[in-house]
C-alpha positions in Angstrom: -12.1 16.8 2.4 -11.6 13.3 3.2 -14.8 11.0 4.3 -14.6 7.2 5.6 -16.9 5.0 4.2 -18.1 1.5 5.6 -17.4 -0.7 2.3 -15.3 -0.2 -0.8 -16.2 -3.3 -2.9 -15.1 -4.1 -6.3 -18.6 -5.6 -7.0 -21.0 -2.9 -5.9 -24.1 -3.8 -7.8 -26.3 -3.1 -5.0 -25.4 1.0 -4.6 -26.8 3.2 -7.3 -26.4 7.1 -7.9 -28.1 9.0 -10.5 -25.7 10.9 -12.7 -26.3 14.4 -14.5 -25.7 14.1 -18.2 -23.9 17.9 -17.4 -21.5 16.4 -14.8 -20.6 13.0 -16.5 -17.9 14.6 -18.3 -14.2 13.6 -17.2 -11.4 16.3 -16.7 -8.5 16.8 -18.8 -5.5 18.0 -17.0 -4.3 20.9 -19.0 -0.5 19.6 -18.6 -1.1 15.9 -20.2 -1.4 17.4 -23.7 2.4 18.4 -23.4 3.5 14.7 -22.7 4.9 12.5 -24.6 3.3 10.1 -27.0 2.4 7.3 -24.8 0.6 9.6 -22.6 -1.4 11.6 -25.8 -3.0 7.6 -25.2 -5.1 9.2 -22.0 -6.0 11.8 -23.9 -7.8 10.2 -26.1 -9.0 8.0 -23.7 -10.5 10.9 -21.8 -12.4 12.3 -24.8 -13.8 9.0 -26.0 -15.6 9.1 -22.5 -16.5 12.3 -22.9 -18.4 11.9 -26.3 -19.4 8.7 -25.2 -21.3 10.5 -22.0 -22.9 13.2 -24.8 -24.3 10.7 -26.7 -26.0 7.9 -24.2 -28.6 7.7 -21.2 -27.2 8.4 -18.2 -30.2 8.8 -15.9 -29.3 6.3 -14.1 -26.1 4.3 -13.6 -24.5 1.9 -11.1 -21.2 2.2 -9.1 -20.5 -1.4 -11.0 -20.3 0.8 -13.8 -18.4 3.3 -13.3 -15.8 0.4 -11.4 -15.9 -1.0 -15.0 -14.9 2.5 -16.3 -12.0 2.9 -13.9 -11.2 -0.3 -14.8 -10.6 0.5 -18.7 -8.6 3.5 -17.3 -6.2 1.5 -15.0 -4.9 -0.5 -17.9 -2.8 2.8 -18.7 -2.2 2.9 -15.1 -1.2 -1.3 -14.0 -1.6 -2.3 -10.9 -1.3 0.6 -8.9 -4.4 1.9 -9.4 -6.2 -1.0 -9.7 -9.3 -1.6 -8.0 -8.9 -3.6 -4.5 -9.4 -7.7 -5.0 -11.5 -8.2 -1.1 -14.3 -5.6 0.7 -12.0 -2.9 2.6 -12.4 0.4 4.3 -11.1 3.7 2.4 -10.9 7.3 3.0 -12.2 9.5 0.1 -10.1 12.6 -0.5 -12.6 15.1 -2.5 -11.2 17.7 -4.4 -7.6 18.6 -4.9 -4.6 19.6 -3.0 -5.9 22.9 -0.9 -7.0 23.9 2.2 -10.2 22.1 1.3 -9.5 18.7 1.3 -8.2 18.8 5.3 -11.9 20.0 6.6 -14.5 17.4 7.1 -18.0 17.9 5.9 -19.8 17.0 9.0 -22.8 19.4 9.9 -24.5 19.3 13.3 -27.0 21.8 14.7 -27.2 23.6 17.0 -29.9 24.6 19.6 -30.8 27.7 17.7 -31.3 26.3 14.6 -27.7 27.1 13.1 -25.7 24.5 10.9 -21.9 24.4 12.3 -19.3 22.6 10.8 -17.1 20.4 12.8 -13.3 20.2 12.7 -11.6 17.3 12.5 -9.9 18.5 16.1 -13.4 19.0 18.0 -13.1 17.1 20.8 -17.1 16.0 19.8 -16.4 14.7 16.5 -15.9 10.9 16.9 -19.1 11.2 19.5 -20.8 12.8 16.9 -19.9 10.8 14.3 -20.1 7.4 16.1 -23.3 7.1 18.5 -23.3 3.7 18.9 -19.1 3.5 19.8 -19.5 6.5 22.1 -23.2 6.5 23.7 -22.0 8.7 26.4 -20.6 11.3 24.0 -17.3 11.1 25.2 -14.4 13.6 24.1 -12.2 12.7 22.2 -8.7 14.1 21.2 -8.4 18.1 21.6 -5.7 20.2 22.2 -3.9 21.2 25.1 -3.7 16.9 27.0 -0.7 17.3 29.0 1.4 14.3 29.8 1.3 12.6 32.6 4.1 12.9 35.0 5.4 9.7 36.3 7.5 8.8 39.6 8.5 12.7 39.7 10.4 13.0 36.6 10.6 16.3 34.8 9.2 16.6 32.0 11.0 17.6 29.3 10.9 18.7 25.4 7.2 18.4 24.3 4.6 18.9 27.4 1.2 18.4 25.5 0.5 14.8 23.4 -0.2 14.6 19.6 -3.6 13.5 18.3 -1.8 10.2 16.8 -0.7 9.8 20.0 -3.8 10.1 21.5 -5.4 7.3 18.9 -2.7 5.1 19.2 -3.0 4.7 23.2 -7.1 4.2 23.1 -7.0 2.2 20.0 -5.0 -0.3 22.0 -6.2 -3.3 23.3 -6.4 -4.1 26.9 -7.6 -7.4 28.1 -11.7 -7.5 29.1 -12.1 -4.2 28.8 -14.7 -3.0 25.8 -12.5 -0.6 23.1 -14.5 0.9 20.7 -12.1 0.9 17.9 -11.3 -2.6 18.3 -14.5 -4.4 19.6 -17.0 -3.1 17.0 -16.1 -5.2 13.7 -16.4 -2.7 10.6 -17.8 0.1 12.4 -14.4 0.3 14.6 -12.5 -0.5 11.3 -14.5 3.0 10.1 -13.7 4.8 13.1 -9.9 3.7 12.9 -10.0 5.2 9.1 -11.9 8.1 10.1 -9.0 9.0 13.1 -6.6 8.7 10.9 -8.1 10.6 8.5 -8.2 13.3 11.5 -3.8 12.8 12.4 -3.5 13.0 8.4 -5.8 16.8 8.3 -4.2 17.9 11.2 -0.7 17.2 9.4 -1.9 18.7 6.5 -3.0 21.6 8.0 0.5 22.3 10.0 2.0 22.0 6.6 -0.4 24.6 4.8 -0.2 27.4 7.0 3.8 26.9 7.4 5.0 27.2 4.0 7.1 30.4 5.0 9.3 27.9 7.3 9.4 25.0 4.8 10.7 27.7 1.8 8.7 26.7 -0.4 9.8 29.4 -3.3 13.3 27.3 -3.6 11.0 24.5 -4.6 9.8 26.0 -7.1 12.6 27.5 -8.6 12.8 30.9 -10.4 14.0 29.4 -13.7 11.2 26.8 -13.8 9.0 29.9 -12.6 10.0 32.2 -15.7 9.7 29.3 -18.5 6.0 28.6 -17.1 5.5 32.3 -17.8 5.6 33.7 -14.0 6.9 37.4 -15.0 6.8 38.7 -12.0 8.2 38.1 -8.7 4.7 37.8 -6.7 3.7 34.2 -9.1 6.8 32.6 -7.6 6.3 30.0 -4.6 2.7 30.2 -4.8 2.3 26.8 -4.7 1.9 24.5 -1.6 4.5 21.8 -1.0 5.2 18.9 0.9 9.0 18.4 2.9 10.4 15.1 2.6 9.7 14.4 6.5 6.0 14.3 5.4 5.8 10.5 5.0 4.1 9.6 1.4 5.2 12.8 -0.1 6.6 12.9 -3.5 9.6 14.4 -1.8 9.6 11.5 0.5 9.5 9.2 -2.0 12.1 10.8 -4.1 14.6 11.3 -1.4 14.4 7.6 -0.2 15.0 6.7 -3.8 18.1 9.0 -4.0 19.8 7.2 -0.7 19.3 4.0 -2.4 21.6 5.3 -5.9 23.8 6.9 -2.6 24.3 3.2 -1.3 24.2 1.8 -4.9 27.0 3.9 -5.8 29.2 3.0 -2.9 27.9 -1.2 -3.0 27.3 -2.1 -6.2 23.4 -2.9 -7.2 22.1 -4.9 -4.3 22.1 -8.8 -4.0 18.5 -10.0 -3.6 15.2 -8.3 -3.9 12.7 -10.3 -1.3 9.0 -9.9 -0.7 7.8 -10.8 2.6 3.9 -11.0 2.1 1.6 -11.4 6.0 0.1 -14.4 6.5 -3.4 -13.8 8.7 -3.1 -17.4 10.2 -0.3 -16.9 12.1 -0.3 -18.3 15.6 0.3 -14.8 17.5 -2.6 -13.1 15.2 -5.1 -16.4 16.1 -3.7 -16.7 19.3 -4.7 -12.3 19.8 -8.2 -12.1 18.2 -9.2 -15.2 20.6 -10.4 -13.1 23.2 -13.3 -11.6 21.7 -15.7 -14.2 20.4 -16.7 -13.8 17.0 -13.9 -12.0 15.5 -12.0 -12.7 12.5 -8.3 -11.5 11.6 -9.8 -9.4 9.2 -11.7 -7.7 11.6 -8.2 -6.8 14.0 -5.7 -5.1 11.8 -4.2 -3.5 14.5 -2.9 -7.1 15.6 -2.3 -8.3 11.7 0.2 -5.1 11.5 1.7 -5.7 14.6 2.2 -8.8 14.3 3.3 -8.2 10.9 6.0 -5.3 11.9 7.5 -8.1 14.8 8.0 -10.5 11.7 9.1 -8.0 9.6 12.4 -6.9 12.1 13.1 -10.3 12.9 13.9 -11.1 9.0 15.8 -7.7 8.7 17.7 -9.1 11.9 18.1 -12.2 10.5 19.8 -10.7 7.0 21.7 -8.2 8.8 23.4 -10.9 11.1 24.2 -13.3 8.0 22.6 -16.4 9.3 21.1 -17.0 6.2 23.2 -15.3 3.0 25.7 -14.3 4.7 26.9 -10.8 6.3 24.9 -7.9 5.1 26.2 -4.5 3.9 23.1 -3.0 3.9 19.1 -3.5 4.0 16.5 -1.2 2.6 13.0 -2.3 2.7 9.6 -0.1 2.4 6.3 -1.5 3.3 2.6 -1.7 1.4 -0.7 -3.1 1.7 -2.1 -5.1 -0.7 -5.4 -4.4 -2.6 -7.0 -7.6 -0.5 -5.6 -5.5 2.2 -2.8 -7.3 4.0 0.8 -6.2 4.4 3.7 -6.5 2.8 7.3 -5.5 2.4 9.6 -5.2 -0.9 13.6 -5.3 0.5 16.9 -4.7 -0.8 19.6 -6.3 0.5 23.3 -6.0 -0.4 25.6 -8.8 0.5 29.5 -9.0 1.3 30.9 -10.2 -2.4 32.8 -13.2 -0.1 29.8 -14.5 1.0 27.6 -14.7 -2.0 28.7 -15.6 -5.3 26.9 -15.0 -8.7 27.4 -17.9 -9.8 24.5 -20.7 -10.7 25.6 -23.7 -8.1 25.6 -21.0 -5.6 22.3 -19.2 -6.5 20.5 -23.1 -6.6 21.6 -23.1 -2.8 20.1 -20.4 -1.8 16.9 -19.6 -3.9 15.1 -22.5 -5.1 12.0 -22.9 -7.7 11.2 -26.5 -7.7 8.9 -28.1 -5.3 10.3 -30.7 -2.7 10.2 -33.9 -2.3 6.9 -34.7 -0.4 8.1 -38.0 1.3 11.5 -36.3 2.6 10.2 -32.8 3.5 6.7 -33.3 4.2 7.2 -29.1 6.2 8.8 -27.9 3.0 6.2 -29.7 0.6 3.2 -28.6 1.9 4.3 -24.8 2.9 5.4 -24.1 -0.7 2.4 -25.7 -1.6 0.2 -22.7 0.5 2.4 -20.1 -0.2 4.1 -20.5 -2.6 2.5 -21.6 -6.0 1.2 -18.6 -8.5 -2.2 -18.9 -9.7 -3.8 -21.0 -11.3 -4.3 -18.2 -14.3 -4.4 -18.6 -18.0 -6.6 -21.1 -19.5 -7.5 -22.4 -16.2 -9.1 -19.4 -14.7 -8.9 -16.4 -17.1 -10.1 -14.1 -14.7 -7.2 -14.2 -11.7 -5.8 -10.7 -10.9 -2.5 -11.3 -12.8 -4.5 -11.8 -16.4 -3.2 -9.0 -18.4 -4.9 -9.2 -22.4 -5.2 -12.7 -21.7 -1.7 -13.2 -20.4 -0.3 -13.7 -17.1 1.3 -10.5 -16.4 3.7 -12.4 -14.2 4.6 -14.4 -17.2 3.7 -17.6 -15.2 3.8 -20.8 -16.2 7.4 -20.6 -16.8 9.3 -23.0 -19.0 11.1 -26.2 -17.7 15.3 -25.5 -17.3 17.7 -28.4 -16.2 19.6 -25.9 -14.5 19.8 -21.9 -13.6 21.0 -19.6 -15.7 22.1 -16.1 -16.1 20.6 -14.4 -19.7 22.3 -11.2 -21.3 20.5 -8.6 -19.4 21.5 -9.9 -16.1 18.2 -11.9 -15.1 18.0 -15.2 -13.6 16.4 -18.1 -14.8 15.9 -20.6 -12.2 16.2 -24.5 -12.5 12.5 -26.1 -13.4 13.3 -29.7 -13.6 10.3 -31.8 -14.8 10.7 -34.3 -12.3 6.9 -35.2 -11.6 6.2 -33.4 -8.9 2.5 -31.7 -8.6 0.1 -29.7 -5.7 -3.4 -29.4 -6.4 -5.3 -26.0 -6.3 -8.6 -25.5 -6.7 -8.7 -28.8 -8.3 -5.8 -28.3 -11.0 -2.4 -30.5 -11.0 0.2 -27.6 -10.8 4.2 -28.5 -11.3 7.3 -26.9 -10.8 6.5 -24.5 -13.8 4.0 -22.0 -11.2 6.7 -22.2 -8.5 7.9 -18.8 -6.9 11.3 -18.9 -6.0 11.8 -18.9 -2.3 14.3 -19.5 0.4 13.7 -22.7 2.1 15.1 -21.6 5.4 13.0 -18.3 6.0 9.9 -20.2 4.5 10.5 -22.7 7.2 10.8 -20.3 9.8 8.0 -17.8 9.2 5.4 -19.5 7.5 4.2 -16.8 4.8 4.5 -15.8 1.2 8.8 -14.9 1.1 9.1 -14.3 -2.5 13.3 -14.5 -2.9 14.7 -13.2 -6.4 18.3 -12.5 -7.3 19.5 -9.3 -8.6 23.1 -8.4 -9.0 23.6 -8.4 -12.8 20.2 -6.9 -13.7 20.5 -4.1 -16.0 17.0 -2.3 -14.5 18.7 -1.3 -11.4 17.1 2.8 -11.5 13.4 0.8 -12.4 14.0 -1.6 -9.3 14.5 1.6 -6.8 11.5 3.1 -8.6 9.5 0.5 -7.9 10.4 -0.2 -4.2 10.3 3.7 -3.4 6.8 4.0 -5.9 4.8 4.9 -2.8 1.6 3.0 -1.8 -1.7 1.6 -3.9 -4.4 4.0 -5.3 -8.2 3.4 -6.6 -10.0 6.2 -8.6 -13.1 6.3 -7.8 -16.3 8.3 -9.6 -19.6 9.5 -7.1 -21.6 11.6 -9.1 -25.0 13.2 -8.7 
């Protein structure tokens, strides 16, 4: 059952739970003692903290601890289930993939004295739930809203809306007039999370109780079936799955990463692999939050995304239309949000072979790793200079997000080259000249050695973090796809009483 909470902070030293020696006792999945080798690693990892739990005081412990704990555990895991690097709003899921986890555990009661427990499509929940948004006790999404007609058109097709639907019309703004879910700083934030925690149960639900229609038994496969020792017909397609129109699915995922060998196959292994990162000072984000005094960008994501989604179609225009590589064959992109909670998307793009050659001279005009000249491009000097530097890690702050064991995971600072080249595996090394040229961060003289390559032009143009990386020869092509199509970020997180 999923709950919203206010904060999810790496650092929280001020919340404290008390912990029953009994309970303190992590699960072993049965199925991770038939992996391989690397995996057995868990394991033992899993029954360390068990005896260690056995043998020491746990009467009382912090959340800071436990954080720690996941922290040990997400070494196995890297960065995707890392903890989140800035205070942000989550949704819980408790318990595991059943019926269970799409009810919410919100108790009211009633006038006789009875405890009732309210579904997430109760037109009261969000009153409820949210006093101070909805003093009045509005209602709030419920089933059976009709559409409105407009100008006498028939309706046709669908005649009642959908509960996302429903939270994306109120959940827009509209000049002077008071929206809860926008106007409320992190309590609107939580009431966003908690809505579409609602569209997700509701989804979830449909799914559950229509397994019949999504046949769910060819999933599972009566071969698989027998080897798992199912003898009999009745233990086959007894589990719950997910179709690949269910966005996030594994089967999602999997499919999306199947088109991309499809286009592979028919293409070649794609071009350039660029990472457009949101930048919360852009002029239409300032230029939105302005209205309501007070507020931060953090505190609109609904404008950050938008905002973020307009950028994000006019780069895939601009690669499609070959104004800036030349004509594009095909584009495949995916988008994520970062553990300090802005957006971001990873895309493929495939190039006409007339257009773009792998060659180093041609490379160097396109993708460059070397900061500009400050007194000829002032523009270009001091955007790669905000965006476009990495770190400072290492020995000058050992504790960045990218230290790895006491290396920078993203293998940064990189070595000085005269010129690019391509090594056996396919990878490019970009031209590093040590021609003088520094930034400052934080107080440190950084050179062309913490440069990300980038792409003067779109850098220029939009103003954000437009990591540009060339791709063609690589040898990883399957662990590129995988990682585009990985699905988004996770945290584990421990509450125990």
């Amino acid at each position: 059952m999923p709950i919203s909470v206010p904060y999810l902070q790496p650092d929280c030293q001020k919340v404290q739970t008390t912990i029953a020696r009994n309970h303190f006792c992590p699960i072993v999945p049965p199925h991770i003692a038939t992996q391989n080798r690397r995996k057995r690693k868990r394991l033992n990892y899993f029954k360390a903290l068990a005896q260690q739990a056995s043998e020491t005081d746990l009467s009382l412990y912090s959340l800071q601890d436990m954080f720690e704990s996941v922290k040990e555990y997400t070494n196995f895991l890297k960065d995707r289930y890392g903890l989140p690097a800035a205070s942000e709003l989550a949704a819980l899921v408790i318990g595991d993939a059943s019926i269970g986890a799409t009810e919410f555990d919100i108790i009211v009661e009633c006038h006789s004295g009875e405890f009732k427990q309210i579904h997430p499509i109760h037109p009261a929940l969000m009153a409820l739930q949210y006093p101070l948004l909805f003093p009045y006790g509005e209602p709030s999404y419920h089933l059976g809203i009709k559409y409105k007609q407009i100008d006498d058109q028939p309706l046709t097709g669908r005649q009642a809306i959908t509960m996302l639907e429903y939270f994306t019309y109120y959940a827009h703004y509209r000049k002077y007039v008071p929206n809860p879910y926008t106007c409320c700083g992190r309590l609107s934030d939580q009431a966003s999370v908690n809505a579409y925690s609602c569209v997700e149960s509701e989804r979830l639900t449909y799914h559950f109780f229509h397994q019949a229609e999504l046949r769910s038994e060819t999933y599972q496969g009566i071969t698989e079936a027998i080897n798992k020792g199912a003898s009999r017909g009745k233990d086959v397609g007894i589990k719950r799955t997910l179709p690949s129109s269910f966005i996030g699915s594994k089967r999602y995922l999997i499919q999306n990463y199947h088109d991309c060998m499809a286009i592979c196959r028919v293409y070649g292994a794609p071009q350039l692999f660029i990472t457009q990162t949101c930048n919360s000072n852009w002029l239409e984000i300032i230029e939105g939050i302005k209205y309501e005094s007070g507020q931060k960008p953090h505190d609109r994501n609904d404008i950050i995304v938008r905002v973020f989604h307009l950028k994000l179609h006019e780069l895939l225009n601009d690669l499609k239309d070959g104004s800036t590589f030349g004509s594009a064959l095909a584009v495949v992109h995916t988008n994520e949000f970062q553990k300090r909670g802005l957006p971001h998307s990873h895309i493929l793009t495939w190039l006409t072979h007339d257009k773009f050659e792998y060659l180093p001279s041609s490379i160097d005009h396109h993708v460059c790793a070397e900061i500009p000249n400050k007194e000829i491009d002032p523009l270009g000097y001091y955007l790669v200079e905000e965006f476009m530097i990495h770190g400072p890690c290492g020995k000058h702050n050992p504790n960045a997000p990218c230290m790895k064991n006491g290396v920078c995971s993203k293998r940064f600072p990189k070595q000085y080259r005269q010129e690019t080249i391509i090594d056996q595996d396919g990878f490019v090394i970009y031209r590093r000249r040590d021609d003088g040229r520094t930034v400052t961060r934080i107080g440190i003289q950084l050179d062309n050695r913490w440069v990300v390559p980038y792409n003067m032009i779109l850098l220029k143009k939009y103003q954000a973090h437009i990591n540009v990386e060339v791709c063609n020869r690589t040898n990883l092509i399957k662990y590129l796809f995988k990682y585009v199509m990985k699905g988004p970020d996770y945290a584990c997180v421990s509450l125990i009483n």
